[in-house]
C-alpha positions in Angstrom: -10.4 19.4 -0.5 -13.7 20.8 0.3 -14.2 21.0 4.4 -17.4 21.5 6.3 -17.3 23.3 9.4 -20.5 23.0 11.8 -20.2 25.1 14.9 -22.8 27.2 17.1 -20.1 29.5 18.1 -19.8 32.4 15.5 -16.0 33.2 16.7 -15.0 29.4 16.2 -16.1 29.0 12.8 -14.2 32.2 11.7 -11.3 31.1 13.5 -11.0 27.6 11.7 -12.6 28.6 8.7 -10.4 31.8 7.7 -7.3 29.4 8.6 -8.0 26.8 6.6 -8.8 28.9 3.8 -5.4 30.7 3.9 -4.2 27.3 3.7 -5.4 27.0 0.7 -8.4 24.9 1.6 -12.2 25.3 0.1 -14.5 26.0 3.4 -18.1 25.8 3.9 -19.6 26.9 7.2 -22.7 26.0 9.4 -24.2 27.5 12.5 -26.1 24.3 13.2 -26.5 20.7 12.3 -29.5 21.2 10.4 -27.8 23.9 8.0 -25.1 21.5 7.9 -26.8 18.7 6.6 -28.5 20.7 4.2 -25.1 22.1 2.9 -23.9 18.3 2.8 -26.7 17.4 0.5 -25.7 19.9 -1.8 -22.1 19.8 -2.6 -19.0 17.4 -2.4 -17.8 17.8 1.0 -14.7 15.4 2.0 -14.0 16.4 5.5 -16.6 17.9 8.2 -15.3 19.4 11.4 -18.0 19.1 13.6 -18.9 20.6 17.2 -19.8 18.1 19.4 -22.3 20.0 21.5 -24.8 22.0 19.6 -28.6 22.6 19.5 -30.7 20.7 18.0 -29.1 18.1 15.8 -26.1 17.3 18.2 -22.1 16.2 16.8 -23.3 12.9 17.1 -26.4 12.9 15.7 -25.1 15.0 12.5 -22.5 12.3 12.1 -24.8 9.4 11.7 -26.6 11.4 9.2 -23.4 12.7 7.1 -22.7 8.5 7.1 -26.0 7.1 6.2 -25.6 9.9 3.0 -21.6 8.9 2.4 -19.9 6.3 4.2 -16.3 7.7 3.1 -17.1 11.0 4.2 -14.3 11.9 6.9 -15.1 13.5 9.8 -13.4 15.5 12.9 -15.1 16.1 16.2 -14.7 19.1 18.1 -15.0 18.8 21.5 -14.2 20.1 25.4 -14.1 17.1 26.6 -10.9 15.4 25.4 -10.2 11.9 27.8 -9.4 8.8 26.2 -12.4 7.5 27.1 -14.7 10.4 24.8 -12.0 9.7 22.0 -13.1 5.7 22.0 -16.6 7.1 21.9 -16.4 9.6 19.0 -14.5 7.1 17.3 -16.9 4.3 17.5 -19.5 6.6 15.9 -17.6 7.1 12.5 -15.0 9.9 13.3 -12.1 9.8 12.2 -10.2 11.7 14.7 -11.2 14.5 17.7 -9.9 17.8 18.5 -9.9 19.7 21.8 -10.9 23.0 22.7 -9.8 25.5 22.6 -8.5 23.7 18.5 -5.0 24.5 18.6 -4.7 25.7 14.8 -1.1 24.0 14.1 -2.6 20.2 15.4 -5.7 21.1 13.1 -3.7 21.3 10.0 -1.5 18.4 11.2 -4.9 16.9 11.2 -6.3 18.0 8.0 -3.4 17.4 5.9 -3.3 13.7 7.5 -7.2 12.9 6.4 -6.3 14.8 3.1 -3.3 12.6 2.3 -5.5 9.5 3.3 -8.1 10.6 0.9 -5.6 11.3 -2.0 -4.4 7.4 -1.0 -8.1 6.1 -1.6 -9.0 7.8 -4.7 -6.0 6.4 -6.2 -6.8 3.1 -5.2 -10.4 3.0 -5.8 -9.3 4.3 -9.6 -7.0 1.2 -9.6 -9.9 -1.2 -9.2 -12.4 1.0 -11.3 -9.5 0.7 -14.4 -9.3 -3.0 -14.2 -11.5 -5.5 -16.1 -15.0 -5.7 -14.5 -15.0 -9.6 -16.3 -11.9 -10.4 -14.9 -10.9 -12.0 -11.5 -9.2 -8.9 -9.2 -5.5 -9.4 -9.3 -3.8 -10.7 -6.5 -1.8 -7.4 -6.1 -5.1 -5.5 -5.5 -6.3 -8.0 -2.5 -6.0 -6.0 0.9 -7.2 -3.0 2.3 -4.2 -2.4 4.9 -2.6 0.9 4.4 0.3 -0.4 3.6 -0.8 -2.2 0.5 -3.5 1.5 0.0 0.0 3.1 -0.1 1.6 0.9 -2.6 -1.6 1.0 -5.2 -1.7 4.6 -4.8 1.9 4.8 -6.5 0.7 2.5 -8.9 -1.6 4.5 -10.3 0.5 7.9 -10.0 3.4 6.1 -12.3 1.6 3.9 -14.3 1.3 6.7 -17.3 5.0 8.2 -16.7 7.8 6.9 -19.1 10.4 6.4 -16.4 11.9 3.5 -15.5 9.9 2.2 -12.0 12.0 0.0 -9.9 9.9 -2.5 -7.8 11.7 -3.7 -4.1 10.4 -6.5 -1.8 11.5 -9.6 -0.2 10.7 -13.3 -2.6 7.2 -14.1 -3.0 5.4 -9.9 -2.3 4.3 -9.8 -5.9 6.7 -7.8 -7.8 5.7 -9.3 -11.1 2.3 -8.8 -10.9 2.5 -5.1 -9.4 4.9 -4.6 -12.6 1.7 -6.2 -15.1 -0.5 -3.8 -13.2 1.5 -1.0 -13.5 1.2 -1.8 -16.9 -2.6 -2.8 -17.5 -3.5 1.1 -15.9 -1.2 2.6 -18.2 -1.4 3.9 -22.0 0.9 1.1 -23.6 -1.8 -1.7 -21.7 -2.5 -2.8 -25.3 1.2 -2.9 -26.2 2.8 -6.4 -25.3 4.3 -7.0 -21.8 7.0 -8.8 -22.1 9.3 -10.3 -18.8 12.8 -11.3 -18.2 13.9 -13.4 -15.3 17.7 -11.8 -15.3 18.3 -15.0 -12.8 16.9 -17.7 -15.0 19.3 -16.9 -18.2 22.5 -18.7 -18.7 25.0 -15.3 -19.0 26.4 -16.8 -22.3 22.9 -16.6 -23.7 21.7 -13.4 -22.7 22.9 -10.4 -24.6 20.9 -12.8 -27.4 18.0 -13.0 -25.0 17.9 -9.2 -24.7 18.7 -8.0 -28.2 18.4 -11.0 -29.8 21.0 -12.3 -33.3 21.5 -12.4 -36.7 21.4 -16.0 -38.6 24.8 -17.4 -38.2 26.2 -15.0 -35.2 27.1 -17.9 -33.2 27.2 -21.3 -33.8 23.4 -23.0 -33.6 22.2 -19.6 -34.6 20.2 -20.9 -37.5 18.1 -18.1 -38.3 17.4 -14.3 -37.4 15.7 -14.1 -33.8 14.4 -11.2 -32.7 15.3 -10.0 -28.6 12.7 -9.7 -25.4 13.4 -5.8 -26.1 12.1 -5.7 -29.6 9.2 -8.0 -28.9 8.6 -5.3 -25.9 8.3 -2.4 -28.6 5.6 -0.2 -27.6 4.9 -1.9 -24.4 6.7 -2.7 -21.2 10.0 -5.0 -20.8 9.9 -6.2 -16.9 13.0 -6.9 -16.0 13.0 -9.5 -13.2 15.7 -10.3 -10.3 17.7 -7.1 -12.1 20.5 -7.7 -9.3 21.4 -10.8 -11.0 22.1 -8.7 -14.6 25.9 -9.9 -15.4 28.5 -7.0 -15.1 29.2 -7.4 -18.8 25.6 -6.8 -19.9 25.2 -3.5 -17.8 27.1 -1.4 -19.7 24.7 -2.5 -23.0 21.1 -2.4 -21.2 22.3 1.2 -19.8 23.1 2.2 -23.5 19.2 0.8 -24.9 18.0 2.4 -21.9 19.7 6.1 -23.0 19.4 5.9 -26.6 16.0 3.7 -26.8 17.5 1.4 -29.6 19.7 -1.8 -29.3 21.7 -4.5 -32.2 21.1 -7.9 -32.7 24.2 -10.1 -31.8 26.5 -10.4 -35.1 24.4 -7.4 -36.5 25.9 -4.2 -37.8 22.6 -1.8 -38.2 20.9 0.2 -35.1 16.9 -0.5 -34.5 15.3 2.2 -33.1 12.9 1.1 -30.2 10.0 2.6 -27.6 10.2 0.5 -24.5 9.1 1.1 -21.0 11.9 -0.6 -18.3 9.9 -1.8 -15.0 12.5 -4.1 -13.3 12.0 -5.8 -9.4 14.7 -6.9 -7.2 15.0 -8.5 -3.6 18.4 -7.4 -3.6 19.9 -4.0 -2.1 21.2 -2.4 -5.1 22.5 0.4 -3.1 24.8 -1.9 -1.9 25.8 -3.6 -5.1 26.4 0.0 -6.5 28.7 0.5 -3.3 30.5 -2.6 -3.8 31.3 -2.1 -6.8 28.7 -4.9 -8.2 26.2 -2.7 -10.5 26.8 0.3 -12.0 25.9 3.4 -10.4 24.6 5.2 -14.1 22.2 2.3 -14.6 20.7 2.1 -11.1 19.7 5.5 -11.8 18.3 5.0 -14.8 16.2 2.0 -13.8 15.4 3.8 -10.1 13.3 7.0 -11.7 10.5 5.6 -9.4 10.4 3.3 -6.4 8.1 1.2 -5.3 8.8 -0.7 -2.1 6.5 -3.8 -1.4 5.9 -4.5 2.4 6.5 -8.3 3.1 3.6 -10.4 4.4 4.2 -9.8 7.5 4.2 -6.6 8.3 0.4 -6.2 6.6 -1.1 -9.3 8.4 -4.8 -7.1 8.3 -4.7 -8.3 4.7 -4.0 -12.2 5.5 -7.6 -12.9 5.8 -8.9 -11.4 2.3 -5.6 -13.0 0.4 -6.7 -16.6 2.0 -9.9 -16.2 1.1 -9.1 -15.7 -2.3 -7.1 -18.4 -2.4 -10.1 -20.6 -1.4 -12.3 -19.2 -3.3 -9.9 -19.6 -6.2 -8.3 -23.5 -5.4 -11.3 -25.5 -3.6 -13.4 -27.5 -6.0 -16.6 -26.7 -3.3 -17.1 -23.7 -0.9 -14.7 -24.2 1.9 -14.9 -22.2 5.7 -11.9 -20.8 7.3 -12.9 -21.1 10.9 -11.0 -19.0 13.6 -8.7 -21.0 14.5 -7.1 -21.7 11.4 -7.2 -17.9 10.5 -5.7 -17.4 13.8 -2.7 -19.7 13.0 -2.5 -18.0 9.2 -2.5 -14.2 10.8 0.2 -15.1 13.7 2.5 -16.9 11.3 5.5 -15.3 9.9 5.7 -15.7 6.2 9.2 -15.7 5.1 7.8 -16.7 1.5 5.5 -14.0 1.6 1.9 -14.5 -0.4 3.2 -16.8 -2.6 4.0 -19.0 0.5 0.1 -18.3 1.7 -1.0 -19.3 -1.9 0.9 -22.6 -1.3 -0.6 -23.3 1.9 -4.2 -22.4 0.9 -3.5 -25.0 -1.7 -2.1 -27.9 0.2 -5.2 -26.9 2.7 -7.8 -27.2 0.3 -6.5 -30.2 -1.2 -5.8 -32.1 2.0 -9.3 -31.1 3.5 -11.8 -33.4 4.4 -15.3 -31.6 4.0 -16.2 -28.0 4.0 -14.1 -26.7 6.3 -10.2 -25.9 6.3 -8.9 -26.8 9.5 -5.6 -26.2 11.6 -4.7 -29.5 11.0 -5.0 -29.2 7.1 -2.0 -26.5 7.6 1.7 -27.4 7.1 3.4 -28.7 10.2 5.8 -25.5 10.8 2.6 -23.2 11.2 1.6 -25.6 14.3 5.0 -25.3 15.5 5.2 -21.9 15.6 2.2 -21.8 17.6 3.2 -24.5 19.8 6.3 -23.2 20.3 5.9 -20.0 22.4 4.0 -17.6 19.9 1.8 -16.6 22.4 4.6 -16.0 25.0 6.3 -13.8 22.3 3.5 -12.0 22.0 3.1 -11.2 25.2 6.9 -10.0 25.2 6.0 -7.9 22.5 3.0 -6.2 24.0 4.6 -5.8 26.9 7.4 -3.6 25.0 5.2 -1.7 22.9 2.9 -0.6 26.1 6.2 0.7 27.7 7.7 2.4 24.1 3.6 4.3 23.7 4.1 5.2 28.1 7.6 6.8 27.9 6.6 8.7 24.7 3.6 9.7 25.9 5.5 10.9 28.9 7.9 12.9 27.2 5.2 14.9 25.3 3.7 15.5 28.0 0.6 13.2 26.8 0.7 15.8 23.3 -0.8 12.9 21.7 0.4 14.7 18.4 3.7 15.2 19.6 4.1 11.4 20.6 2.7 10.2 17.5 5.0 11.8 15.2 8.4 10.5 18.0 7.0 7.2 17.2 6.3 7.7 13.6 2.6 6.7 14.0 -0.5 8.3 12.8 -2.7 9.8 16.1 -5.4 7.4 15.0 -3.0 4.5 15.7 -1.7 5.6 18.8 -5.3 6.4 20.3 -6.0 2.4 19.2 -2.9 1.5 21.1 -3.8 3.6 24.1 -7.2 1.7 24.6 -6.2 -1.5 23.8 -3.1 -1.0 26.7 -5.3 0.8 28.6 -2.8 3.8 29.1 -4.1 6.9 30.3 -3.3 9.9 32.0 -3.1 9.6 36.0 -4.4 12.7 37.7 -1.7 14.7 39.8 
């Protein structure tokens, strides 16, 4: 990553700048914000650290320019004046996080390394949707913006080429199949055929046959030769749905394809040699079958090369309003409005179906609308309850808990922001957030 230091104090800029570069970071410096800019124009800077008091073209001023040239330039203001209240306002200009003086080196790098994993994250992500079919309506799996969802493209894209197995985890209704398809469209066997199991929907009687497929006259009704979901997966990618529910007997068999990349028809004698990619999903713990006894441990390996773990609904409800409106956009036979209300009820609501629960509601909605506008009462009758029904009052509890978990950790560092970010397992960003909208700040004395 290539980082832009502007600073009027000679002594600072050597400071940060020979410590980043033993870090192994690329460093360009700037005594002022006019030299800065200049050295912006020119090359690919990712991450400016920037002294908020300098001549001429202040911190802030230099900031809106770096933004009006690259929006998704990151930034870090240096300052001396490090209250909440200056945080709020350096971040309501475009930075992306603040550092007091005099910089303590070992937050900088916290810092640094942070932004850079955040930048990694979007590059990823923004090569997921450049990949994809400009023709083609975006996939439901890439609607979002959240981190969490940022987090989960970002994998796709890092396994999509490999030729492990990738095991996909989430609760009913996240979108494990289509994460598997894209996992497949951004990889080199795309043109290859995709070809799905649901390891729930098959009678066990029926599917060593489904799998490998038979020979005419293996079993009675077997009329002719039929070829299995593995051999029509040849050269492409075999998803193996609802894995959890694979029957014990069948394990042993899909471990063995897996191992030696080549299966036999039911009732045949000779071995066919096969190249087959093995995505499989699950809402089940396979840990624990393993433990119990209930899968084997050798294939769980196999199939869990790579994980991907897809948050439920609601705990990314920052991406609720994008997925309805692609619902709408998708199901209403005229333009529709979502008006606050019924976005309110949508966001608050708990989701134990996940999107494809939203997807149904969007549709009832639409269909059940009368005019252009989808209102609360076009929403099922349990989403009114649960508002009716002390949402707000929860909310309030939970509020209330999370001002008094961010005040006692807070207090125990000492008010180290950094230090009571990381006991809470939050970024600094999200903690400052939290701080303002609780109002928590340090009392004098």
């Amino acid at each position: 990553m290539l980082i832009l230091i502007a600073d009027d104090d000679p002594l600072q800029r050597e400071l940060l700048g020979g410590f980043l570069e033993h870090q192994g970071y690329r460093v360009l410096a700037a005594a002022d914000g006019d030299a800065a800019l200049k050295l912006f124009q020119r090359e690919p800077v990712q991450l400016v650290l920037l002294d908020q008091r300098m001549p001429g073209l202040t911190g802030e001023r230099l900031l809106a320019e770096l933004k009006a040239l690259n929006p998704l330039v990151r930034a870090v203001m240096i300052t001396a004046y490090g209250a909440v209240d200056t945080a709020v306002s350096v971040m309501k200009l475009g930075a992306d996080d603040f550092l007091e003086k005099p910089v303590d080196l070992q937050i900088l790098l916290e810092k640094v390394r942070h932004i850079e994993q955040e930048v990694a994250v979007g590059e990823d992500v923004a090569a997921v949707a450049e990949t994809l079919d400009d023709d083609a309506p975006a996939p439901v799996a890439i609607i979002g913006q959240g981190p969490a969802m940022r987090e989960v493209l970002s994998l796709v894209r890092r396994v999509a080429d490999s030729p492990w197995g990738v095991l996909i985890r989430g609760e009913t209704g996240t979108g494990k199949e289509l994460i598997a398809r894209l996992i497949h469209q951004l990889g080199s066997r795309a043109a290859a055929p995709f070809v799905e199991v649901n390891c729930a929907a098959i009678p066990e009687n029926l599917f060593e046959s489904e799998l490998f497929g038979h020979e005419k006259g293996a079993f009675t009704g077997a009329a002719r030769q039929r070829r299995g979901r593995f051999e029509l997966a040849d050269g492409g990618t075999l998803f193996l749905d609802e894995v959890g529910e694979l029957p014990a007997a069948l394990q042993s068999k899909l471990l063995r394809a897996l191992q030696e990349q080549r299966i036999t028809r039911v009732g045949g004698e000779a071995d066919i040699p096969l190249d087959v990619r093995v995505v499989a999903a699950t809402n089940r713990d396979l840990r624990a079958l393993v433990d119990a006894g209930d899968f084997r441990e050798d294939l769980y390996f196999r199939l869990n090369v790579l994980e991907i773990e897809l948050p439920p609904l609601r705990h990314r409800r920052e991406d609720i309003p994008a997925l309805a409106g692609h619902f709408i956009a998708r199901d209403a036979r005229t333009p529709m409005q979502l008006p606050a209300e019924t976005l309110d009820l949508l966001v608050k609501y708990a989701w134990p179906g996940n999107v494809r629960e939203l997807e149904h509601v969007i549709q009832r909605g639409v269909t059940l609308a009368r005019g252009s506008v989808l209102r609360a009462a076009d929403l099922p009758p349990e989403l009114r309850r649960a508002e009716n029904t002390g949402a707000g009052q929860l909310q309030e509890r939970l509020d209330a808990v999370e001002r008094e978990l961010l005040a006692t950790a807070l207090d125990r560092a000492d008010w180290v922001q950094t230090h009571a970010a990381g006991a809470l397992g939050i970024s600094e960003r999200v903690l400052r957030y939290k701080m303002v909208k609780h109002g928590l700040r340090r009392r004098e004395g």
